[in-house]
C-alpha positions, 0 to 999 in steps of 0.5 A: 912362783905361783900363777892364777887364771881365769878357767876357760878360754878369755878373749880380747877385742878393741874397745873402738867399734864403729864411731865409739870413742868412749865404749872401754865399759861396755867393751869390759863387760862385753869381755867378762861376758864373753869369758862367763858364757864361754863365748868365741868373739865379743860383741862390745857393739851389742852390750853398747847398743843394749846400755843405750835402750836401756838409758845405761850409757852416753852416745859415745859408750861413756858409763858408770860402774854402776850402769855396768852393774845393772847391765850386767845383771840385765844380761843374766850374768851373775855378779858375785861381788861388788865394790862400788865406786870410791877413791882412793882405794887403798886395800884394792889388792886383798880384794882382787886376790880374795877372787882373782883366777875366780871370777871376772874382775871388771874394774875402774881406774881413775889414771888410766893412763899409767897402763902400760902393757909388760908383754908388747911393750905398749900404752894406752891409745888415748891423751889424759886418760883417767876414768878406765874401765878394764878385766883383771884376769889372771895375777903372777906373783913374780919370777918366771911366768909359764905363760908369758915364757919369761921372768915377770915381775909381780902384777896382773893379768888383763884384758884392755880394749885400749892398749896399742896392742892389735888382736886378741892378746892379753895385757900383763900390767906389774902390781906397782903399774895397776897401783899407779893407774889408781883402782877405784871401783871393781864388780866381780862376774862369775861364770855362767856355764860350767868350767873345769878350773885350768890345771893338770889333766888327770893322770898327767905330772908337771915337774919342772915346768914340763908337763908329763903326759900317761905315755911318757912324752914331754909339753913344755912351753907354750904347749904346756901352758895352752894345756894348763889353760884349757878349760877341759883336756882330754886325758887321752889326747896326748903328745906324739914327740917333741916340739920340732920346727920353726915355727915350733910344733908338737903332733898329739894323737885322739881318735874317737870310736863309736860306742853305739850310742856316742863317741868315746876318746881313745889315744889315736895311733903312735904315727912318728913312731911308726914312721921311725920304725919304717925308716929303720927298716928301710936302713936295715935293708939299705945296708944289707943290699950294700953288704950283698953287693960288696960280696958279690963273686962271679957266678962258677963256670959251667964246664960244658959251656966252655967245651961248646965254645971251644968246639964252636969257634973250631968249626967256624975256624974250619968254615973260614978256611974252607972259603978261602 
């Protein structure tokens, strides 16, 4: 089965900033914003305090799809599509699919309060809530989902600043729960800044899920899915070894030289394989001293020095009787 996501890093925040009770708008697209420019935080109190000058949202963030549009054309973000308020929207899913993994899917639901996220487990912070603004972005088509770890069922990838969930997490909501929610409006952003679309590194091969990297080592899991979201891998960062440890980890190797002008990536050194091959000889010499000293006989007796002690004790025995 298939899975589509946005390229590049997507984050996640809480849509209550300070006092706002109403700001999921302003917190959608300050998310879609933060996805287009590439950004590292989202700053829904700024596109909140921006749609306020601009008259675009109530005292508490309370907005319309279409201020949102304007706001973020205010912003400089491109809007590749847009579909306009209107219930009930009965063929919603061709238009995601047609640029989900794409582009930014802003939409507006009219039963907000059906969502409920397959990942924590958990709903919306609200009571009765219809109008919702949240991101589509990403969409599973059922069966085992690489990034989740598990099986999912068919549904969509979301960012929801009024989940329960706590930090930068995405939501998963299954196709017959963003239905229930009831799609009636959507604006698609695109990227602003270049992104290479999340997929294999060059030179590398994903059989099975588990990513194969040019030297032969193995990603799985969530390390593999990390990979196949970066917006950029370099092909020479590769893993060292396996997952090992609780939590698990996985040592890759990069080291950079200086080319006169810039930095060039190159594979960093095999350290684990070094290390193993230290250790083996470290056994090697552990188990030849054992076999040294399993072996060891008796230095051979000098003749010599068993006539000079037999003439030494004889001549203290002389001594002693002479005393006497």
């Amino acid at each position: 089965m298939s899975e589509t996501i946005l390229p590049g890093a997507i984050h996640r925040a809480t849509e209550f900033v300070g006092n706002l009770t109403g700001a999921c708008g302003p917190n959608a697209l300050a998310m879609g914003q933060t996805w287009a420019e590439q950004g590292a935080s989202v700053d829904t109190g700024g596109v909140y305090a921006d749609m306020r000058r601009r008259g675009l949202c109530d005292v508490s963030g309370a907005s319309t799809l279409e201020a949102l549009r304007q706001e973020a054309v205010a912003l400089g973000l491109p809007v590749v599509d847009d579909r306009g308020y209107g219930e009930p929207w009965a063929d919603w899913r061709t238009w995601y699919l047609s640029l989900v993994g794409n582009a930014f899917i802003l939409m507006e639901t009219a039963n907000g309060q059906a969502l409920r996220d397959s990942i924590s487990g958990l709903g919306e912070n609200a009571s009765n809530l219809h109008y919702h603004f949240i991101g589509i972005v990403g969409h599973h088509d059922g069966g085992y989902s690489s990034r989740a770890g598990h099986d999912l069922p068919a549904g969509w990838w979301a960012v929801d600043g009024d989940n329960y969930v706590v930090g930068d997490a995405l939501q998963f909501y299954p196709d017959d729960i963003l239905d229930a929610a009831q799609p009636c409006g959507a604006l698609a952003i695109g990227a602003k800044v270049s992104m290479q679309m999340a997929g294999i590194p060059a030179g590398w091969k994903d059989v099975g899920g588990v990513l194969v990297a040019p030297n032969g080592k193995n990603v799985q899991h969530g390390f593999r899915q990390h990979i196949l979201d970066a917006a950029a891998w370099p092909t020479a960062l590769m893993p060292l070894g396996g997952e090992y440890g609780a939590p698990a980890r996985q040592d890759f190797a990069l080291s950079l030289t200086w080319g006169q002008t810039a930095a060039n990536e190159i594979a960093g050194p095999d350290y684990p394989a070094q290390i193993a091959a230290l250790q083996a000889q470290l056994a090697a010499l552990k188990t030849a001293n054992v076999a040294e000293e399993a072996g060891e006989t008796p230095p051979p007796v000098d003749p010599q020095m068993v006539k000079d002690a037999a003439l030494g004790k004889g001549l203290r025995a002389l001594l002693t009787e002479a005393a006497a």
